[in-house]
gemmi code that builds the backbone of each chain (N, CA, C; Angstrom):
import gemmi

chains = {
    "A": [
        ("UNK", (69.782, 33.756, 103.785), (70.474, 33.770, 102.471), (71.492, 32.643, 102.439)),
        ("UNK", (71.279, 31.595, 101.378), (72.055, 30.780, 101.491), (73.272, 31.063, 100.505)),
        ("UNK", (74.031, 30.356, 100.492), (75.510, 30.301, 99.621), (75.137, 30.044, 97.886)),
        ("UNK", (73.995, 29.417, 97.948), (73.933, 28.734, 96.381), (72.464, 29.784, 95.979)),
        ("UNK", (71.818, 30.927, 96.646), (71.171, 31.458, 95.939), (71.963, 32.667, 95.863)),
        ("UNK", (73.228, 32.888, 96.747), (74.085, 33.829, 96.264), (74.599, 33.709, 94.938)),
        ("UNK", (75.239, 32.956, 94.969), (75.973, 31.917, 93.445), (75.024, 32.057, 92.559)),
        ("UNK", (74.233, 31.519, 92.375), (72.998, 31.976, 90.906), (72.917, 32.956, 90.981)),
        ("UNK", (72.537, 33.730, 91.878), (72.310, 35.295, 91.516), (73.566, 35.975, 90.937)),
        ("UNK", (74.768, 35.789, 91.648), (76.012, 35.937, 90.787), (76.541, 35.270, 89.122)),
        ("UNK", (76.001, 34.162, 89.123), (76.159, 33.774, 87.858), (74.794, 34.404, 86.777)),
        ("UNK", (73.967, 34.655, 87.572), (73.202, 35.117, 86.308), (74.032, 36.331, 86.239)),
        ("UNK", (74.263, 37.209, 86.935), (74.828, 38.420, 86.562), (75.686, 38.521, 85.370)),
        ("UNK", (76.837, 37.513, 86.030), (77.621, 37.293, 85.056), (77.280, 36.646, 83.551)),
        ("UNK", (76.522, 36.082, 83.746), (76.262, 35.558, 82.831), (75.497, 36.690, 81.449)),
        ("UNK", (74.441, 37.607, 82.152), (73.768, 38.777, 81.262), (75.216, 39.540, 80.720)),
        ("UNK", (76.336, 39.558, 81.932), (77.293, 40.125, 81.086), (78.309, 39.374, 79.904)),
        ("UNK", (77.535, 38.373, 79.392), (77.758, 37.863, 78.328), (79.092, 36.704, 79.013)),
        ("UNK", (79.195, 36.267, 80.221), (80.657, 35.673, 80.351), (79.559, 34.433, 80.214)),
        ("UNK", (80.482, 32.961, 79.143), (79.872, 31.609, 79.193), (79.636, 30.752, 80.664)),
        ("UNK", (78.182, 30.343, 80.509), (78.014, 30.075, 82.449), (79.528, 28.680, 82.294)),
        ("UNK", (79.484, 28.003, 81.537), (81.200, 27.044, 81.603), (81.922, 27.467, 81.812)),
        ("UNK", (82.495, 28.561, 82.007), (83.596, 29.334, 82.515), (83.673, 29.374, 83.940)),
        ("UNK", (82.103, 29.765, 84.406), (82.079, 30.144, 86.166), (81.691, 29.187, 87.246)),
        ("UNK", (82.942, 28.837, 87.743), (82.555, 28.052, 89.018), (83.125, 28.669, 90.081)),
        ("UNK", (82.836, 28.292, 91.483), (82.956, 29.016, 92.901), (84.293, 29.318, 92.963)),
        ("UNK", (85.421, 28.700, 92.252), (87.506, 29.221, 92.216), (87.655, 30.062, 91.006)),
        ("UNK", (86.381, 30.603, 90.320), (86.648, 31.606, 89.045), (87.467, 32.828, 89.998)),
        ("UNK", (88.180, 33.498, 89.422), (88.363, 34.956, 89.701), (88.111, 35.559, 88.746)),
        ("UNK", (87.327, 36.972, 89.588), (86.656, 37.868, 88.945), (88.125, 38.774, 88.044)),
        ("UNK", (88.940, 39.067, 88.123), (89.783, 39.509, 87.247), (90.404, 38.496, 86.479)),
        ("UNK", (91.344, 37.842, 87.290), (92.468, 37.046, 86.699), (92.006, 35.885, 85.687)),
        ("UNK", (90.419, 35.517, 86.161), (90.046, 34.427, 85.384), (89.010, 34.947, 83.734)),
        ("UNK", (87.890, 36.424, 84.875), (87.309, 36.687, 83.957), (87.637, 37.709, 83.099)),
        ("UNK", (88.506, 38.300, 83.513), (88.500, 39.655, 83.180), (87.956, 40.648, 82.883)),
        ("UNK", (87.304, 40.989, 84.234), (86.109, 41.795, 84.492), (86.697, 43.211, 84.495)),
        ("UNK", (86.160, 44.222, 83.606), (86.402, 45.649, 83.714), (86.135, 46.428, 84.916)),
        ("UNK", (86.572, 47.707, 85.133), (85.900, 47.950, 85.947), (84.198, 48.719, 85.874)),
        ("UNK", (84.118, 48.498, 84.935), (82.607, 49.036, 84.012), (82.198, 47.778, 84.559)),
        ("UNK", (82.523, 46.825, 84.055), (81.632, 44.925, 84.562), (81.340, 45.111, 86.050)),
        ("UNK", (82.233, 45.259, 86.620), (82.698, 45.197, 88.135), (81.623, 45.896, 88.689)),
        ("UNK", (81.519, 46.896, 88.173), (80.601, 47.955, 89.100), (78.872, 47.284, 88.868)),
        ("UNK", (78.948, 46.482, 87.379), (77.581, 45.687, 86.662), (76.968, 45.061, 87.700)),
        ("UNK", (78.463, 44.200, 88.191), (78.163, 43.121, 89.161), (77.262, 43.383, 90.590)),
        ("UNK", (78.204, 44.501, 91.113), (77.834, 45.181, 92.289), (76.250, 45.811, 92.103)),
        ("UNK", (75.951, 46.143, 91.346), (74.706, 46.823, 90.866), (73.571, 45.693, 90.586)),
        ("UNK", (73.853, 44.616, 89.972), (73.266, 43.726, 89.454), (73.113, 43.144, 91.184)),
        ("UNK", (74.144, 42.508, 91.651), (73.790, 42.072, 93.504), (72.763, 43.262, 94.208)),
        ("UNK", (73.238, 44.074, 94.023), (71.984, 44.991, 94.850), (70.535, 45.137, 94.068)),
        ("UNK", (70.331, 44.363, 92.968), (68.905, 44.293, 92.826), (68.328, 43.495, 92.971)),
        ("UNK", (69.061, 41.952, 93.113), (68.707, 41.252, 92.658), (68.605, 40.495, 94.137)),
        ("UNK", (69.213, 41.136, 95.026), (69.785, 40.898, 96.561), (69.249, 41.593, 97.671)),
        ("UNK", (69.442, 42.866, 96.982), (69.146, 44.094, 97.712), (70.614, 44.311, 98.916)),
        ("UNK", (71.615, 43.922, 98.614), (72.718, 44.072, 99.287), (73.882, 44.919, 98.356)),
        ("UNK", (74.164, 45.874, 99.033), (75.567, 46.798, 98.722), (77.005, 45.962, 99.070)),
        ("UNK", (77.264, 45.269, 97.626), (78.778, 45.125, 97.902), (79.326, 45.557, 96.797)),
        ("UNK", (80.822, 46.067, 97.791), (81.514, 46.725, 96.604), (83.144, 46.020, 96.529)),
        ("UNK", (82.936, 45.760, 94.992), (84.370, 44.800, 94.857), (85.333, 45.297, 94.014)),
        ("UNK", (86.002, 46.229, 94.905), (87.099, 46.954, 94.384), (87.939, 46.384, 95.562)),
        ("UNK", (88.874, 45.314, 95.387), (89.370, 45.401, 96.308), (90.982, 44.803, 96.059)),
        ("UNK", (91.759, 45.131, 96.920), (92.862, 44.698, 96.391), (93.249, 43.356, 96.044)),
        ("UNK", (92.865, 42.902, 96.608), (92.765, 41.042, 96.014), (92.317, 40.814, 95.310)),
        ("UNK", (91.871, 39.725, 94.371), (91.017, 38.919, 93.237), (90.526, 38.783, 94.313)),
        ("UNK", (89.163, 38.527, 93.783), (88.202, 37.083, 94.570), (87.350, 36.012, 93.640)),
        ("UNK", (87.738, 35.093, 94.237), (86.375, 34.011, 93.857), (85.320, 34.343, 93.835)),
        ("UNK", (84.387, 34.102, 92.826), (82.896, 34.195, 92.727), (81.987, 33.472, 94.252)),
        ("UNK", (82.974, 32.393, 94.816), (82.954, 32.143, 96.499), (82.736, 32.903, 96.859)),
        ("UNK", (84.188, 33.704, 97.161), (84.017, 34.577, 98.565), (82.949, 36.074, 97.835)),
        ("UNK", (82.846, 36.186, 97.100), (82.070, 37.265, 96.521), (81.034, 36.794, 97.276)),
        ("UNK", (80.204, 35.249, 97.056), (79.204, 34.924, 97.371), (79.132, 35.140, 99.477)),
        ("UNK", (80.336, 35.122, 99.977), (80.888, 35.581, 101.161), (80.498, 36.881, 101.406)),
        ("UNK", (81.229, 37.334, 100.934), (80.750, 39.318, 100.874), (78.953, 39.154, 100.940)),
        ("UNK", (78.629, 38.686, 100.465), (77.024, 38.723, 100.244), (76.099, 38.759, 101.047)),
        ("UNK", (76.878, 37.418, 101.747), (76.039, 37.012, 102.943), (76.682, 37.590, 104.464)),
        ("UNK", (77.788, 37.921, 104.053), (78.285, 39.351, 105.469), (77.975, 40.562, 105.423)),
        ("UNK", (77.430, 40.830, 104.333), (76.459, 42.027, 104.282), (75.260, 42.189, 104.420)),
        ("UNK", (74.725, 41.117, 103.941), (73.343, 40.498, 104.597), (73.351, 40.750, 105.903)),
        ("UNK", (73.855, 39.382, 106.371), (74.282, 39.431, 107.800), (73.955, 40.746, 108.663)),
        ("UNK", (74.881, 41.910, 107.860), (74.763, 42.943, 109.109), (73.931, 44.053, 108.757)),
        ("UNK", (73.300, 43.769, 107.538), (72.134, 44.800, 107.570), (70.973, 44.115, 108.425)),
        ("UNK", (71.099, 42.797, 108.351), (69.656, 42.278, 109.503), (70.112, 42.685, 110.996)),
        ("UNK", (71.197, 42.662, 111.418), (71.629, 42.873, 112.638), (71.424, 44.370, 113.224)),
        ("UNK", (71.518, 45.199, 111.971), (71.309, 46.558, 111.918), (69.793, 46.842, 112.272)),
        ("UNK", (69.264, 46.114, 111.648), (67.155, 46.413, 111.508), (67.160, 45.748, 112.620)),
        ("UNK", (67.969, 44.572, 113.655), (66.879, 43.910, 114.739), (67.510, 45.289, 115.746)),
    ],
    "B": [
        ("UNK", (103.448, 70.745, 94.256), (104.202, 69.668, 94.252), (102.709, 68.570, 93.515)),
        ("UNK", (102.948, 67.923, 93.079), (102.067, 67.054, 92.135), (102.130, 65.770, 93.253)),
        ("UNK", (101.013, 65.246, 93.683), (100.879, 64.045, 94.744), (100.281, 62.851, 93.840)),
        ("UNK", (99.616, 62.872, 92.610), (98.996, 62.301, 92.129), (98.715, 62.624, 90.565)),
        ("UNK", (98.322, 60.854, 89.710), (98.040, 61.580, 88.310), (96.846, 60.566, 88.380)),
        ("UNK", (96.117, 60.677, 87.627), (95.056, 59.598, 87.172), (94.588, 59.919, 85.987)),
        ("UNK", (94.095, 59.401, 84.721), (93.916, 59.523, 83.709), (92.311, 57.762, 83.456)),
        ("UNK", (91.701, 58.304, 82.834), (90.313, 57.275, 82.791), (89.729, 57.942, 81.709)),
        ("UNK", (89.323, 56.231, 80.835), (88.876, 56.658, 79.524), (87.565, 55.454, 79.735)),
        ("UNK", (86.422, 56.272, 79.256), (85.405, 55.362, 79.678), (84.196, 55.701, 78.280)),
        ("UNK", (83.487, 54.399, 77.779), (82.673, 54.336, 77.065), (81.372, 54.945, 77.202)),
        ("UNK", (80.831, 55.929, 76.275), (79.737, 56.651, 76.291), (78.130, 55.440, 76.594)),
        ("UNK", (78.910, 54.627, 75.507), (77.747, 53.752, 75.468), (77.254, 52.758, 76.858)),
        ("UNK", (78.814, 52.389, 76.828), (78.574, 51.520, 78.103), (77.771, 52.406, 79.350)),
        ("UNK", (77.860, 53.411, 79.580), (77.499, 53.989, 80.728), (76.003, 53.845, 80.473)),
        ("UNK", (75.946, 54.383, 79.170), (74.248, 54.526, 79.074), (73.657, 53.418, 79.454)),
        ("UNK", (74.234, 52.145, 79.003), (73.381, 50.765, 78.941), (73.493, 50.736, 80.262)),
        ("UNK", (74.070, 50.994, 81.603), (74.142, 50.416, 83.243), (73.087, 52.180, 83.182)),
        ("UNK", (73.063, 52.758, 82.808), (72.227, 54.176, 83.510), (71.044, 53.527, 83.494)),
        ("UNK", (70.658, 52.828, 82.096), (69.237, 52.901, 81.486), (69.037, 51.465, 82.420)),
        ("UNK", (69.601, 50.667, 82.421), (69.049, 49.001, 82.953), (68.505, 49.670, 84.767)),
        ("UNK", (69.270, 50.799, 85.402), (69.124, 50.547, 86.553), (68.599, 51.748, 87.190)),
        ("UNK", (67.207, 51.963, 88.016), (67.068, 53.338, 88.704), (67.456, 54.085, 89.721)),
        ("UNK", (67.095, 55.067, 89.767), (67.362, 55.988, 90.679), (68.402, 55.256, 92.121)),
        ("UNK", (67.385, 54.704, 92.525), (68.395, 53.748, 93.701), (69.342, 53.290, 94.028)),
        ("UNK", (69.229, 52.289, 92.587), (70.451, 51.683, 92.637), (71.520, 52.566, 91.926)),
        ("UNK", (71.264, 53.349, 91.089), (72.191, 54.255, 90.885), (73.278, 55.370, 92.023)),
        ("UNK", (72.373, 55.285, 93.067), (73.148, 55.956, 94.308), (74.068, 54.980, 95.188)),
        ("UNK", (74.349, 53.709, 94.332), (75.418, 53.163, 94.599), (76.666, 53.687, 93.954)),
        ("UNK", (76.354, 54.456, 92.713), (77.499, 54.871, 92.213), (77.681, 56.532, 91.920)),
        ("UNK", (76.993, 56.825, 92.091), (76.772, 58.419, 92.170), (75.898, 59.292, 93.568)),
        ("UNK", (76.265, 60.509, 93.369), (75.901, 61.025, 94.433), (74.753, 61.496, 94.292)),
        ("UNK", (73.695, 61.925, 94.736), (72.255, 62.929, 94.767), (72.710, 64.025, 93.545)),
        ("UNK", (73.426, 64.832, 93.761), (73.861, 65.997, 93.361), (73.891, 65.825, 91.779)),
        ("UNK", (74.701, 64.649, 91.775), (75.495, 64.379, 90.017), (74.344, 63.489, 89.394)),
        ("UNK", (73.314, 62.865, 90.154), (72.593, 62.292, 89.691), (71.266, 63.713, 89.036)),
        ("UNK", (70.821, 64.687, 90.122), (69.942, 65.572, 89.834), (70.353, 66.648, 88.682)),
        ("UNK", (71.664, 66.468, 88.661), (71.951, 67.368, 87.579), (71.762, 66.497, 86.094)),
        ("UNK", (72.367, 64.998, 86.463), (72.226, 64.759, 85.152), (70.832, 64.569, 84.242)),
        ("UNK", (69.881, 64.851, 85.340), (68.864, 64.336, 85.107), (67.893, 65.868, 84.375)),
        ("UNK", (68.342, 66.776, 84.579), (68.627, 68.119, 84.058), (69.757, 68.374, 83.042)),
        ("UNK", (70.131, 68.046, 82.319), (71.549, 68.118, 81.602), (71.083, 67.683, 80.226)),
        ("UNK", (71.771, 68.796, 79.255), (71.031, 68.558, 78.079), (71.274, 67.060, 77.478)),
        ("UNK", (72.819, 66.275, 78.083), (73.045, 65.101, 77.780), (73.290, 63.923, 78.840)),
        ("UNK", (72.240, 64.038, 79.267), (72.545, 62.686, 80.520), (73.534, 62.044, 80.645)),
        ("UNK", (73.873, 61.171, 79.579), (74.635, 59.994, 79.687), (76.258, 60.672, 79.215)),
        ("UNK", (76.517, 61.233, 78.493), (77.544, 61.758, 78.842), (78.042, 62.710, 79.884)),
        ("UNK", (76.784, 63.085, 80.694), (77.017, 63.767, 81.814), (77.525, 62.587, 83.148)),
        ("UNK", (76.463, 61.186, 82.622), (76.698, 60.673, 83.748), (78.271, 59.686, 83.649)),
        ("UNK", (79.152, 59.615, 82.299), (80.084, 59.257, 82.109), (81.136, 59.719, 82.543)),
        ("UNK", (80.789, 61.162, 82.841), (81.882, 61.997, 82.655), (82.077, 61.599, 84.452)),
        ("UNK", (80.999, 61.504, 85.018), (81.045, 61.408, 86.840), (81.622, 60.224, 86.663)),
        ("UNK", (81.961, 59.323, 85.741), (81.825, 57.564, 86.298), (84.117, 58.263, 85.971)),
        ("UNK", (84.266, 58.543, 85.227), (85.303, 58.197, 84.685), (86.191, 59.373, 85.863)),
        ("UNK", (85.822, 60.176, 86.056), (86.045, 61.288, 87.266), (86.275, 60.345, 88.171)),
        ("UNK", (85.433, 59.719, 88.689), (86.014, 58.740, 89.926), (86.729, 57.754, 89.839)),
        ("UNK", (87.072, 57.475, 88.729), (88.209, 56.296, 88.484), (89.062, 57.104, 88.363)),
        ("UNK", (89.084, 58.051, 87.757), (90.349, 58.911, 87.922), (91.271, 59.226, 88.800)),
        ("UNK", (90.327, 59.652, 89.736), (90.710, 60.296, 90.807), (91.319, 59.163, 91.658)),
        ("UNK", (90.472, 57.903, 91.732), (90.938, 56.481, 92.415), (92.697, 56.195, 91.915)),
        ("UNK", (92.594, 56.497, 90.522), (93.857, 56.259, 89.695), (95.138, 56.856, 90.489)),
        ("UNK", (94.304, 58.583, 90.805), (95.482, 59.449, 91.330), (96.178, 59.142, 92.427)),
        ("UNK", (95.280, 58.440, 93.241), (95.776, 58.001, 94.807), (96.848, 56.874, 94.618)),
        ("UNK", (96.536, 55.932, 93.262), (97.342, 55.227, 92.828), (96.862, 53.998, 93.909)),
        ("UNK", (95.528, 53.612, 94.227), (95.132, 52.605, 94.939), (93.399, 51.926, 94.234)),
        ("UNK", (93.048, 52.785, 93.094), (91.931, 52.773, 92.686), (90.968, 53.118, 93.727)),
        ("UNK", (89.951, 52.244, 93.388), (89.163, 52.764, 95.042), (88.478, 51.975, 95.899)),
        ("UNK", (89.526, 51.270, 96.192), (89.747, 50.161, 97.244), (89.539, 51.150, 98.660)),
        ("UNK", (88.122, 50.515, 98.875), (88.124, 50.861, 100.420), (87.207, 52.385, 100.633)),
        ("UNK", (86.947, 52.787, 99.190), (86.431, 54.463, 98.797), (85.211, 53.982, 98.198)),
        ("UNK", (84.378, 54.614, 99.225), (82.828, 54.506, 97.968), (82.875, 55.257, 96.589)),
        ("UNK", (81.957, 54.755, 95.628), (81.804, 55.573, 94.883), (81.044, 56.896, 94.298)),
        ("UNK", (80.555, 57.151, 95.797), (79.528, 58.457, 96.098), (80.787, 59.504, 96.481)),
        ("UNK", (81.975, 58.734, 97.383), (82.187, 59.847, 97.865), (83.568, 60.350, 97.176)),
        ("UNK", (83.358, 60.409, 95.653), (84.042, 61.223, 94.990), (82.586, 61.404, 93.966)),
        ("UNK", (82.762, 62.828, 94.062), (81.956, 63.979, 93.168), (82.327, 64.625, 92.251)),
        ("UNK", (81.902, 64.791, 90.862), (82.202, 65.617, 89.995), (81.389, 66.701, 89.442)),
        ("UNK", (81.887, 67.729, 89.442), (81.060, 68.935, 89.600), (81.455, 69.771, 88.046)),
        ("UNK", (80.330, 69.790, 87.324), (80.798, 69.998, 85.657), (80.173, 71.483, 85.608)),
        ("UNK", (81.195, 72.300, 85.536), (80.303, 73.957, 84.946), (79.566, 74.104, 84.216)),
        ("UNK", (78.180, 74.477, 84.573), (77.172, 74.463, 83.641), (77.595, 74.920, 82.775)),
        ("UNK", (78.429, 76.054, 82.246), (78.473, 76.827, 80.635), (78.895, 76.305, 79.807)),
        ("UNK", (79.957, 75.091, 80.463), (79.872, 74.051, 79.414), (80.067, 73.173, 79.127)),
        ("UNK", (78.921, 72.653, 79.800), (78.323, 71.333, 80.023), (77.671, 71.053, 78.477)),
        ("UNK", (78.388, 70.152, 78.578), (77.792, 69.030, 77.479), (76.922, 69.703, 76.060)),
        ("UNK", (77.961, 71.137, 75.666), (77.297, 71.745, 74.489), (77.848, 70.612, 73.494)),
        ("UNK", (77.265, 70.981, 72.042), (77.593, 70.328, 71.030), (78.462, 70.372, 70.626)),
        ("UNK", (79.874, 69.313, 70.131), (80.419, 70.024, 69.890), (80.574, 70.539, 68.758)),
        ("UNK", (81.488, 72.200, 68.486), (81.675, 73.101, 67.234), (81.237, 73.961, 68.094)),
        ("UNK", (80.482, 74.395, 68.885), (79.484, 75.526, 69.187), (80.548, 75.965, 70.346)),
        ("UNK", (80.058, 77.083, 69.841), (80.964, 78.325, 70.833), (80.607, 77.918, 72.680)),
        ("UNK", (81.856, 77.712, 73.200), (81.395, 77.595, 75.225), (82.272, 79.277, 75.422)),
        ("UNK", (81.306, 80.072, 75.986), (81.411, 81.519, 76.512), (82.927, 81.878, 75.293)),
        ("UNK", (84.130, 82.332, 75.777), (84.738, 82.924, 74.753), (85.835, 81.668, 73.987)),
        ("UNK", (85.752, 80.421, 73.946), (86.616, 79.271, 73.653), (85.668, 78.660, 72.464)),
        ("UNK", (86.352, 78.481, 71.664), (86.120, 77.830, 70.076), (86.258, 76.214, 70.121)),
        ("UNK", (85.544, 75.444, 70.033), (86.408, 74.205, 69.908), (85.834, 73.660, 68.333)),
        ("UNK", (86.723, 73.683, 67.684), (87.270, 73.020, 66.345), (86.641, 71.585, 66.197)),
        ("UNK", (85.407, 71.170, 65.069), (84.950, 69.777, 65.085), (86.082, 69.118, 63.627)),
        ("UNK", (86.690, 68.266, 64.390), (87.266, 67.724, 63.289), (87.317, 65.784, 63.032)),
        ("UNK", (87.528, 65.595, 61.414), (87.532, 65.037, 61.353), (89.008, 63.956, 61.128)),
        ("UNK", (89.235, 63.057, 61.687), (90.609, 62.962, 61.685), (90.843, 61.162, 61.265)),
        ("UNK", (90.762, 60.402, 60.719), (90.713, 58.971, 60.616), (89.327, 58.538, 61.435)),
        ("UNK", (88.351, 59.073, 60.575), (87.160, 58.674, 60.981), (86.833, 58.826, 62.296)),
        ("UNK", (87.675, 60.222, 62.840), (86.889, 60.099, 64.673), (86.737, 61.553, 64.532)),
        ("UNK", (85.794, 62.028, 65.672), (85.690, 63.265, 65.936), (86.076, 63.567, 67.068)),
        ("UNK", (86.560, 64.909, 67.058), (87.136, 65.107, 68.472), (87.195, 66.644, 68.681)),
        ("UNK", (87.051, 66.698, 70.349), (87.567, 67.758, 70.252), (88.984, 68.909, 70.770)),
        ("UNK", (89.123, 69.675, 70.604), (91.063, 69.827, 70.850), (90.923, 70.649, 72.302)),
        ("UNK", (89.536, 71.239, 72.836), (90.251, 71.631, 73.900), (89.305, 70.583, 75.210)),
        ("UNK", (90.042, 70.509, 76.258), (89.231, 69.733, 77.438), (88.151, 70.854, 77.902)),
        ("UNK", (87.409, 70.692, 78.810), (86.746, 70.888, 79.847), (87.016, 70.511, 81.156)),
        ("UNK", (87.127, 71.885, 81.921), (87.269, 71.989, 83.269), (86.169, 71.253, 84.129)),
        ("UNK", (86.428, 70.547, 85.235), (85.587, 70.075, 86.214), (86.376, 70.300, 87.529)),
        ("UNK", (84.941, 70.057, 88.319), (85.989, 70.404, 90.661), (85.728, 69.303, 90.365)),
        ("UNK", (86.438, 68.275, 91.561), (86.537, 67.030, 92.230), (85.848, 67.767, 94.303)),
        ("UNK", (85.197, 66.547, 94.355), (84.708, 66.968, 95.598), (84.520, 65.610, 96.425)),
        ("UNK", (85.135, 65.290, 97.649), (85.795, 64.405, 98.532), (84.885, 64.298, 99.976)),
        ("UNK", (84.126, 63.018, 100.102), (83.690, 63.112, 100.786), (84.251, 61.509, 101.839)),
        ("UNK", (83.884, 61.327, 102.992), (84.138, 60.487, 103.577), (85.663, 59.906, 103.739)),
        ("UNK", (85.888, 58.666, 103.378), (87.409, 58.022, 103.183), (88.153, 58.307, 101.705)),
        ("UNK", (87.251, 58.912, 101.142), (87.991, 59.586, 99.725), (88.855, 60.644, 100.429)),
        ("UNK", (88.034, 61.487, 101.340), (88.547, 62.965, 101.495), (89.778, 62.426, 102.700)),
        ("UNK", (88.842, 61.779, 103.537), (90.298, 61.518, 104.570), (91.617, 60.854, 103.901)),
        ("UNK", (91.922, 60.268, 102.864), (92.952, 59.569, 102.254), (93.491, 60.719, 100.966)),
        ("UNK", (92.655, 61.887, 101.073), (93.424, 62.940, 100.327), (94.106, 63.312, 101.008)),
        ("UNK", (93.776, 63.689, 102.411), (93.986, 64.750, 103.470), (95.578, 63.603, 104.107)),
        ("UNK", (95.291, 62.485, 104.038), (96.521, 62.193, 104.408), (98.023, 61.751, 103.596)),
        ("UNK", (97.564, 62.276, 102.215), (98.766, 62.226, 101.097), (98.961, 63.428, 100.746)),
        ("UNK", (98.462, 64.697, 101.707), (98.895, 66.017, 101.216), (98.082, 66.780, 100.098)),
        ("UNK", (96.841, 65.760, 99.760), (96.560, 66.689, 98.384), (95.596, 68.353, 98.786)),
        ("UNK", (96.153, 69.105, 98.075), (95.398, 70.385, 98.710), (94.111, 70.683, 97.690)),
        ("UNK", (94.712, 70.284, 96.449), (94.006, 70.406, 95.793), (93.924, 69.590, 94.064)),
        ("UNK", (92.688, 68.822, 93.522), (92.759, 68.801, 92.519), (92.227, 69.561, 91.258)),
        ("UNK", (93.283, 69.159, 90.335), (93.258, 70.012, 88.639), (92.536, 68.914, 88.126)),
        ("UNK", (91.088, 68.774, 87.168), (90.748, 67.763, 86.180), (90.007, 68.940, 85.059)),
        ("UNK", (90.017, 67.737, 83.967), (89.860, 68.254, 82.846), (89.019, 66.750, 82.426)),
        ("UNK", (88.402, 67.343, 81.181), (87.643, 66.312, 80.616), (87.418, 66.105, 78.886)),
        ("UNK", (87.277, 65.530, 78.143), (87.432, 65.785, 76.553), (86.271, 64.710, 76.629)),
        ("UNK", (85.785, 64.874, 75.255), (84.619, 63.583, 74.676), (85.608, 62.947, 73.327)),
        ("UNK", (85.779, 61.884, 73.016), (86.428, 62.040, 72.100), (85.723, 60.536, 71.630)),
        ("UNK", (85.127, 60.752, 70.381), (85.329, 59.225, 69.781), (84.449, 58.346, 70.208)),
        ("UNK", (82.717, 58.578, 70.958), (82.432, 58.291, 71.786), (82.275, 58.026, 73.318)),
        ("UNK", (83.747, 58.022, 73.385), (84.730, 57.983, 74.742), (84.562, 59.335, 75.410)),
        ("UNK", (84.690, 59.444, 76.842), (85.212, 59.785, 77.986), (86.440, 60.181, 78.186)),
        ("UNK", (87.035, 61.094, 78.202), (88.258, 61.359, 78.909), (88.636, 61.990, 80.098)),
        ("UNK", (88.704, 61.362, 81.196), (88.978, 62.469, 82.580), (90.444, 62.467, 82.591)),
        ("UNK", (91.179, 63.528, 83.200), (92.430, 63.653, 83.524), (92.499, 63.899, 84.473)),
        ("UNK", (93.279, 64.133, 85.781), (93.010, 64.766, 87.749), (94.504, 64.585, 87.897)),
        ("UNK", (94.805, 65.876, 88.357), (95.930, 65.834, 88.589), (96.080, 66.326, 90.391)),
        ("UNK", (96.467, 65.534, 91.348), (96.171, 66.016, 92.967), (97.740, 66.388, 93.014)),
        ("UNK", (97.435, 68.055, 93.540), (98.544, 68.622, 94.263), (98.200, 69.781, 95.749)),
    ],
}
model = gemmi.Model(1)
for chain_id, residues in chains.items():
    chain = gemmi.Chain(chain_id)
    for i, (resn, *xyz) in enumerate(residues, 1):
        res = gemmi.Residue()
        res.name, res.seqid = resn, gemmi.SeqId(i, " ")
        for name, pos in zip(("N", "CA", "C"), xyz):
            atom = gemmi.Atom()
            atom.name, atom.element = name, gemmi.Element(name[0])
            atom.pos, atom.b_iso = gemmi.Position(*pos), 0.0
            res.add_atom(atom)
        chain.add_residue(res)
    model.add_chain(chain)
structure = gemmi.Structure()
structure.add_model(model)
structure.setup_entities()
């Protein structure tokens, strides 16, 4: 899983949730920039696990970048393969 | 002694549109077996399954941390069948609730009782702020969701 098919898969998300793809680049924050509900929020998380097949959940006390989101992605990746070998 | 308040108002519609886009599966990212099999039995699904979504923000609310760090399986909402999701006006066992019309909304005046049920780091982060027990209530109002949870 690379970094930039994380990122599309995150921007399409975002994007079905109606946010303009000009708005989202890898220093967006998911609150402060987009102002993502927590109805969106949970979209997102739901939308990554289909589209991914990875459980992340971004409730977290920090903002994050649509980056490190794309981070979360691939450390969850990460340890579900580590889990199956 | 009151440890907690949380209050969550959540869209009928919106829920439906994430119920309907996504199945069974992925839905057990946000609900439990239990709240999912009932709703799926429930004369109104989607306000059944609103009422679970807004229950757990609630309850996240009460801890006063949202639910950072808390899945969203492992808070449960457990809705008494008798009266579950009647229409409203229609009699629930001996309680009347009044359909009124008020600046174009309908509503209704009394809540509905629900349990809260704590599983994993939900329950351990009750257990370590003292809560013995929570009070929630629930209203439909206006389309909307209303949970209330009060942890004492």
């Amino acid at each position: 899983m690379d970094t930039l098919r994380a990122m599309d898969a995150l921007k399409g998300i975002l994007i079905d949730l109606g946010i303009p793809a000009e708005s989202l680049d890898p220093d967006t924050l998911l609150y402060k920039d987009l102002q993502l509900d927590s109805t969106e929020i949970v979209e997102v998380s739901l939308g990554l696990k289909r589209r991914l097949g990875v459980n992340v959940k971004l409730e977290t006390q920090q903002d994050r970048t649509l980056a490190q989101v794309c981070e979360m992605v691939k450390t969850s990746l990460s340890t579900s393969s580590q889990q199956v070998s | 002694m009151v440890k907690g308040l949380g209050i969550d108002i959540t869209s009928i519609e919106r829920i439906t549109q994430l119920v309907e886009r996504y199945d069974r599966e992925a839905l057990t990212f946000l609900f439990t077996a239990e709240e999912i099999n009932r709703a799926q039995t429930a004369n109104h699904p989607h306000l059944f399954y609103t009422v679970c979504f807004a229950s757990k923000e609630a309850v996240g609310k009460a801890f006063g941390t949202g639910l950072v760090g808390i899945g969203w399986q492992e808070i449960e909402a457990i809705i008494p069948e008798n009266c579950e999701l009647r229409e409203i006006g229609k009699n629930c066992n001996d309680k009347v609730y009044l359909d009124q019309v008020l600046d174009g909304f309908k509503w209704e005046q009394s809540g509905h009782k629900l349990a809260i049920r704590l599983y994993g780091e939900a329950s351990i982060r009750a257990k370590q702020r003292g809560v013995k027990e929570w009070l929630a209530t629930w209203c439909h109002w206006n389309e909307h969701v209303l949970v209330h949870v009060l942890a004492q």
